[in-house]
ZAMARGU-4260 file (C-alpha; in steps of 0.2 Angstrom, whole numbers, plus 5000, padded with zeros to 4 digits):
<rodrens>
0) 5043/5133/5037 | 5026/5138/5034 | 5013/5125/5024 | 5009/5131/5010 | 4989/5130/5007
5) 4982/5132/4989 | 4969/5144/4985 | 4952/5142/4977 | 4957/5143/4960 | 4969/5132/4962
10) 4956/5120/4970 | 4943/5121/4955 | 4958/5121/4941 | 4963/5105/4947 | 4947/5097/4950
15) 4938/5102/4934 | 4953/5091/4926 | 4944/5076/4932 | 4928/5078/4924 | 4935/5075/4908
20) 4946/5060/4914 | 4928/5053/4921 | 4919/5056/4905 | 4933/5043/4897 | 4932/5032/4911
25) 4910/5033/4913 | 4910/5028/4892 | 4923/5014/4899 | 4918/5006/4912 | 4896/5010/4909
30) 4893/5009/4893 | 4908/4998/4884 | 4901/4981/4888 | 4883/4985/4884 | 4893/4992/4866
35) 4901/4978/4863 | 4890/4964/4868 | 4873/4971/4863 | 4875/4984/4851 | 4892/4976/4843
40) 4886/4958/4845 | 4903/4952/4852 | 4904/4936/4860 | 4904/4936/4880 | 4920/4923/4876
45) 4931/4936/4869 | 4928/4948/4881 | 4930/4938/4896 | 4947/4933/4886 | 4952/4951/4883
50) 4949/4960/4899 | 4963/4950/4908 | 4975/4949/4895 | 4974/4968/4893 | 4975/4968/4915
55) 4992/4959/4912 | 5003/4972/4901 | 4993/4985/4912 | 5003/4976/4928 | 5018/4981/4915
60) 5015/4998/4909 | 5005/5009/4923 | 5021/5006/4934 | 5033/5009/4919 | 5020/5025/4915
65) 5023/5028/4934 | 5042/5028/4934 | 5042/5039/4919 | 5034/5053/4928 | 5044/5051/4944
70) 5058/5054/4934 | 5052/5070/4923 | 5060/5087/4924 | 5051/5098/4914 | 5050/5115/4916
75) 5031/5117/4917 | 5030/5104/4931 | 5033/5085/4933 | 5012/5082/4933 | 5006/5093/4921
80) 5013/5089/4904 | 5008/5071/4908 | 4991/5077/4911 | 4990/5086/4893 | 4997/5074/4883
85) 4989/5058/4890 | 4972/5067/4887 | 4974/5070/4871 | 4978/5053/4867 | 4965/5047/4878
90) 4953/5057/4869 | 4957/5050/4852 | 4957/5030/4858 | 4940/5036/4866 | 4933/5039/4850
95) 4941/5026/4840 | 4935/5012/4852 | 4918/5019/4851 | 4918/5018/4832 | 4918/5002/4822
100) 4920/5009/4806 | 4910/4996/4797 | 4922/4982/4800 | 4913/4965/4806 | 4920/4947/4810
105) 4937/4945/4815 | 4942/4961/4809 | 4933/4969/4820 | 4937/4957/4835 | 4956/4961/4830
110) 4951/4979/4830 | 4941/4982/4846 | 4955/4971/4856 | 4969/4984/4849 | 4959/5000/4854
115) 4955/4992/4871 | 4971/4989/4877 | 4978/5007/4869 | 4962/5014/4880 | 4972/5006/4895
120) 4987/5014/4892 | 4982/5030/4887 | 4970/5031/4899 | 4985/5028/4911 | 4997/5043/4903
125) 4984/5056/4910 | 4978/5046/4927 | 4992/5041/4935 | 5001/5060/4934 | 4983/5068/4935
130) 4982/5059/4955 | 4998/5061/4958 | 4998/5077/4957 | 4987/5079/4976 | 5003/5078/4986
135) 5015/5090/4977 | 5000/5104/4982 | 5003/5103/5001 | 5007/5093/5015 | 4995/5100/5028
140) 4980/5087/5030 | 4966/5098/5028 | 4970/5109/5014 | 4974/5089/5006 | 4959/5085/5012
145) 4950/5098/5003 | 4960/5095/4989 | 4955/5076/4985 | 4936/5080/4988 | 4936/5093/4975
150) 4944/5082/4962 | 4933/5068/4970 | 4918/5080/4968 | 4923/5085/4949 | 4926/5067/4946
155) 4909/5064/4952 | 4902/5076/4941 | 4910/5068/4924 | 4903/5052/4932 | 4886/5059/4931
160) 4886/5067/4914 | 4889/5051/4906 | 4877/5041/4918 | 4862/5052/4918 | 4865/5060/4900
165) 4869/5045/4890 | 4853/5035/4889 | 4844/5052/4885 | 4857/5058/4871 | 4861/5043/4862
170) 4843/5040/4854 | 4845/5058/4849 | 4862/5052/4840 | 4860/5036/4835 | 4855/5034/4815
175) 4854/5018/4805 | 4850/5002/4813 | 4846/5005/4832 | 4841/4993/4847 | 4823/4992/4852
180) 4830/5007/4865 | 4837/5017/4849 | 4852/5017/4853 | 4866/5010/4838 | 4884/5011/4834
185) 4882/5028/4825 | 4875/5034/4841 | 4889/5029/4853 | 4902/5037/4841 | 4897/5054/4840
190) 4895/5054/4859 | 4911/5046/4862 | 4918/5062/4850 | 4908/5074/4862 | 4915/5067/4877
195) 4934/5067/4869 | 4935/5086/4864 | 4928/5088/4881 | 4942/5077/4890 | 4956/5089/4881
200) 4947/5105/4885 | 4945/5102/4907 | 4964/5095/4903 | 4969/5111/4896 | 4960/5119/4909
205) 4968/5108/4923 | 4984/5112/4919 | 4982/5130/4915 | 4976/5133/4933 | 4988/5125/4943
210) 5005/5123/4951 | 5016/5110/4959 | 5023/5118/4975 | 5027/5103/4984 | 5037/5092/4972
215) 5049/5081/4976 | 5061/5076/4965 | 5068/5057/4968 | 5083/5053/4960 | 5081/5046/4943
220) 5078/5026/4942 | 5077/5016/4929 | 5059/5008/4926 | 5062/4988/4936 | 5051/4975/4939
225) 5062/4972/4955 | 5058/4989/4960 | 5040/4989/4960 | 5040/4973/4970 | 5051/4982/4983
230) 5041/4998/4982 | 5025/4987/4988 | 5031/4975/4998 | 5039/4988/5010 | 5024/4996/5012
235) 5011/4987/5020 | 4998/4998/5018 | 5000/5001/5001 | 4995/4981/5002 | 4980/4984/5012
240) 4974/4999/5001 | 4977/4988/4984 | 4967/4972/4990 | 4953/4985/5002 | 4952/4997/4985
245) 4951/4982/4971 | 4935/4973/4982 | 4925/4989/4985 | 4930/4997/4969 | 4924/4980/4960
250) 4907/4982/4969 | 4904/4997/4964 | 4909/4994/4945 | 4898/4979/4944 | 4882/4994/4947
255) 4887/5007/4936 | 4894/4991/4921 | 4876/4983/4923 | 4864/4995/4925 | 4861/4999/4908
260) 4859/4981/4904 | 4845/4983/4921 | 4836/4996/4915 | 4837/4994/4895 | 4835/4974/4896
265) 4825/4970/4912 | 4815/4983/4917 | 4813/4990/4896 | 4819/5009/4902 | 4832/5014/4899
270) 4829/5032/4904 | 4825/5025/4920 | 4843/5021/4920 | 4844/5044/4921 | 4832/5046/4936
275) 4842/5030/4944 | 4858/5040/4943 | 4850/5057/4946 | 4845/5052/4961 | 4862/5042/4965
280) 4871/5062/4961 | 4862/5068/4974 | 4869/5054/4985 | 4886/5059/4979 | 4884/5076/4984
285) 4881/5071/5002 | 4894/5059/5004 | 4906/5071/5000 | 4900/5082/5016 | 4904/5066/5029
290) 4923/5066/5028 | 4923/5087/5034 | 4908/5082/5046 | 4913/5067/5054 | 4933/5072/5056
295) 4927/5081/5073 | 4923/5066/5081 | 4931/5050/5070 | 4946/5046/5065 | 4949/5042/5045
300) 4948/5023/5049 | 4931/5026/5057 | 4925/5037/5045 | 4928/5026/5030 | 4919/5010/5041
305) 4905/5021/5042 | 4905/5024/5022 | 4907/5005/5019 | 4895/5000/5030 | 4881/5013/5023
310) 4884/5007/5006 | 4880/4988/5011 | 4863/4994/5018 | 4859/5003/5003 | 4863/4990/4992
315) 4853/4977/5003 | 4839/4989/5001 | 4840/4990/4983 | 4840/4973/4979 | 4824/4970/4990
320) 4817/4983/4981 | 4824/4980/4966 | 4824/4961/4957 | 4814/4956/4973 | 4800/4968/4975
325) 4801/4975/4957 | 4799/4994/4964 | 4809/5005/4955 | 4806/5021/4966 | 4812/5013/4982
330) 4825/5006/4972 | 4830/5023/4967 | 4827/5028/4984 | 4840/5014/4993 | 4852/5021/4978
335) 4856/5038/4988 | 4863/5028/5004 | 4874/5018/4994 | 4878/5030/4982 | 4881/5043/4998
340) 4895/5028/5006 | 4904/5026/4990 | 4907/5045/4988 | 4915/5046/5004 | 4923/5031/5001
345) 4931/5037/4985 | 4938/5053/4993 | 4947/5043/5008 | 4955/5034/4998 | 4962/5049/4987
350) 4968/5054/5004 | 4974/5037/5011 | 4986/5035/4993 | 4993/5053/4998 | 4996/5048/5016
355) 5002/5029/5009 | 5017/5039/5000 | 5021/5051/5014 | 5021/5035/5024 | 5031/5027/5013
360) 5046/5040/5016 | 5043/5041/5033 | 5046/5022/5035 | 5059/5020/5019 | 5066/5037/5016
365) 5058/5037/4997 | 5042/5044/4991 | 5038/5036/4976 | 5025/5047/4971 | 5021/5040/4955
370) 5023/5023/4958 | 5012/5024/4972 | 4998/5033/4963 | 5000/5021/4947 | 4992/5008/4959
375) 4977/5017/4959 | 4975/5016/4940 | 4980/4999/4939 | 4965/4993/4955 | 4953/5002/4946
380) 4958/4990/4928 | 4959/4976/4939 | 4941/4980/4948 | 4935/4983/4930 | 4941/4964/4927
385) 4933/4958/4942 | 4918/4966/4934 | 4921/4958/4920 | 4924/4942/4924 | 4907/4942/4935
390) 4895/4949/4924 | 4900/4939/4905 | 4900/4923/4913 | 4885/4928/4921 | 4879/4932/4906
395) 4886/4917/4896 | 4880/4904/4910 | 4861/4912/4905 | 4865/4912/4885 | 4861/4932/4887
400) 4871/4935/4871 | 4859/4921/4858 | 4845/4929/4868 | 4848/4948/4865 | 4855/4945/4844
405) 4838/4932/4841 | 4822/4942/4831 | 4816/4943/4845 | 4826/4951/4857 | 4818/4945/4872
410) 4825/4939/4887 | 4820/4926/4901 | 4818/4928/4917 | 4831/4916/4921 | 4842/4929/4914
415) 4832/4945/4920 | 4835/4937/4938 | 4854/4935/4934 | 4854/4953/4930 | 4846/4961/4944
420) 4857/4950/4956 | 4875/4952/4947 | 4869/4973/4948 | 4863/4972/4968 | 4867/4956/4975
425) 4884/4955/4970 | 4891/4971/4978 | 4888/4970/4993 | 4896/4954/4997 | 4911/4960/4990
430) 4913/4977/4999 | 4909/4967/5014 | 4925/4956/5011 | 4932/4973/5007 | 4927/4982/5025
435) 4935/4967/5034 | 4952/4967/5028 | 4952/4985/5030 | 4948/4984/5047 | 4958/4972/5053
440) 4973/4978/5044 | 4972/4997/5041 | 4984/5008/5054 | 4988/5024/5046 | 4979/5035/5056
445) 4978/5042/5073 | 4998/5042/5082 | 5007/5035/5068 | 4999/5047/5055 | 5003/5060/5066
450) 5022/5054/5067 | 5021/5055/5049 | 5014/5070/5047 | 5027/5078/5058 | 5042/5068/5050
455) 5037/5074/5032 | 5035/5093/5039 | 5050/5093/5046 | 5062/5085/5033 | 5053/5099/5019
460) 5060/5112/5032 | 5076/5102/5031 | 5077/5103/5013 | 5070/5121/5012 | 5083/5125/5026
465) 5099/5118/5015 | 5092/5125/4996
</rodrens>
């Protein structure tokens, strides 16, 4: 039997879905923080309290959400209905969270904790089938190849337009009372509404485009916490993947969740933070050039070292020529190499999850598609936490919150130091911990992903065969 290898169409349709997941996810993990803590008011206390409270029914319902899709028959696909609806609900969460609708004190404390989690799991109703999706295309490694650096070069884009647009538009949005930078509550909400009919459009567009011609239907199973366990614990480098993914994802986050507090609080420019990210797209585009180059002569292990390790130089740079040497265009500068890394790094590890579930029939006879890619969602929450976690008590340690609400609003440079190392310092040291793991417990790739490869074309042949 022939592998089937989608066209170009095909290619964009699905990739231009994951703008509009990204534009959800860039309001999310950027810009909610800086919402709630500086434009908001609320305490670092709650948030520090809510982010890992809303990570433990996430542990419950993005594998629950996961064995939901593995087990959907639908005519118009087992992905793509998901994708639709759990846009649309995303969408409307997205602009709710984003809108305080004059509520204040515990009301709105009560309010803002109900809308995050509901972001969570909404957010995971369009993700978990959206990623899940890259296997049922194909099973040849190239054309998957080229398949997850499309999506990872769409995502990228949505990325991007929240990043580099944001700190320009808002101002242009914002009315009533506004920060020193002009940004206000009014402001975030009609961009959050921009981004949200956005989000069901490239949904739309996704699922018109596409089809599933690799599915493989499991038999149905009934959602168990006993079966997740098993489904990860018999596949050791679905273990690997989650601890490599959560470090470096983590890292990353703690960049893009504090640089508007960088740029708006330290450095007092906040469009600066739109010439930082310009400059870090430009990073984005190359990295996604390094897994098609390098494959002639590295192996997937290799190459995703190679990314790791050009994102710790970069960040190393950008900390000496960021909070250290205070200049801003080498700082932007050191962005590209880090920025160029974590591209790559992002788009092997769309590929590893695909290879992780064709591994996991090869080694257990059960593909657990879903399941698999809900781990995905769930790291990238738990990163978020980690995130979190680091920068609000980093920021309460420094009293950042009595600093920022006082007449004043001027901060210390106890505080500004904080900053500029939780944004630069930070990372590094956890995608370093990140790179080590990975490369002493990483095997799928070379023979054995070959044996996999040929095991999972030869059983669809089977199953062609007997249809």
């Amino acid at each position: 039997m022939s592998e089937y290898k989608t066209t170009w169409r095909e290619k964009i349709g699905y990739g231009v879905g994951a703008i509009g997941l990204d534009l959800s996810y860039g309001m999310f993990y950027s810009f909610l923080s800086y919402y709630l803590s500086s434009v908001l008011g609320l305490k670092e206390g709650f948030l520090l309290l809510l982010t890992p409270l809303a990570r433990i029914w996430d542990g419950i319902n993005d594998p629950m959400m996961g064995t939901i899709v593995d087990n959907t028959r639908n005519k118009h696909g087992k992905y793509r209905p998901w994708i639709l609806i759990g846009a649309v609900c995303n969408a409307i969460v997205l602009f709710l969270l984003f809108t305080n609708f004059g509520l204040s004190g515990t009301k709105l404390y009560i309010y803002i904790g109900f809308m995050y989690v509901f972001w969570g799991m909404t957010n995971t109703m369009a993700d978990i089938p959206y990623w899940s999706m890259v296997p049922s295309f194909t099973s040849d490694p190239s054309d998957r190849n080229m398949v997850s650096t499309v999506a990872r070069t769409f995502s990228g884009l949505g990325q991007g337009i929240i990043t580099i647009a944001t700190p320009i538009i808002l101002p242009l949005l914002s009315t009533g009372m506004t920060t020193d930078q002009g940004y206000s509550a009014t402001g975030f909400s009609r961009w959050a509404a921009i981004c949200a009919v956005m989000l069901v459009l490239f949904a739309l567009i996704c699922v018109l485009s596409t089809k599933e011609k690799n599915v493989v239907y499991d038999k149905k199973t009934k959602f168990s916490f006993k079966k997740i366990f098993k489904v990860i614990a018999k596949n050791d480098q679905l273990v690997v993947f989650m601890v490599v993914a959560m470090l470096s994802n983590a890292g990353w986050y703690l960049t893009s969740g504090t640089a508007v507090y960088y740029f708006t609080d330290v450095l007092g420019d906040p469009k600066g933070q739109s010439l930082f990210q310009t400059v870090g797209a430009v990073g984005s585009v190359l990295g996604l050039l390094v897994i098609p180059i390098l494959s002639k002569w590295m192996s997937k292990k290799k190459i995703y070292q190679v990314s790791l390790l050009a994102t710790i130089l970069g960040y190393v740079l950008m900390y000496i020529f960021g909070p250290v040497l205070k200049i801003t265009i080498a700082l932007d500068i050191a962005y590209i190499i880090s920025s160029t890394g974590i591209a790559s790094m992002f788009v092997a590890q769309t590929i590893f999850l695909a290879d992780i579930v064709d591994y996991g029939e090869y080694k257990n006879g059960e593909r657990n598609e879903s399941i698999t890619f809900s781990m995905k969602g769930f790291l990238q929450k738990m990163a978020y936490t980690i995130q979190t976690i680091i920068l609000f008590c980093g920021l309460g340690l420094v009293n950042y919150n009595e600093q920022i609400t006082s007449a004043e609003r001027i901060l210390d440079s106890t505080t500004k130091n904080a900053i500029g190392f939780i944004c630069f310092g930070v990372p590094p040291i956890l995608i370093l911990i990140s790179l080590a793991v990975f490369s002493a417990k990483f095997k799928l790739y070379g023979e054995l992903a070959d044996k996999v490869h040929s095991f999972i074309v030869e059983r669809r042949s089977n199953d062609s065969a007997e249809q």
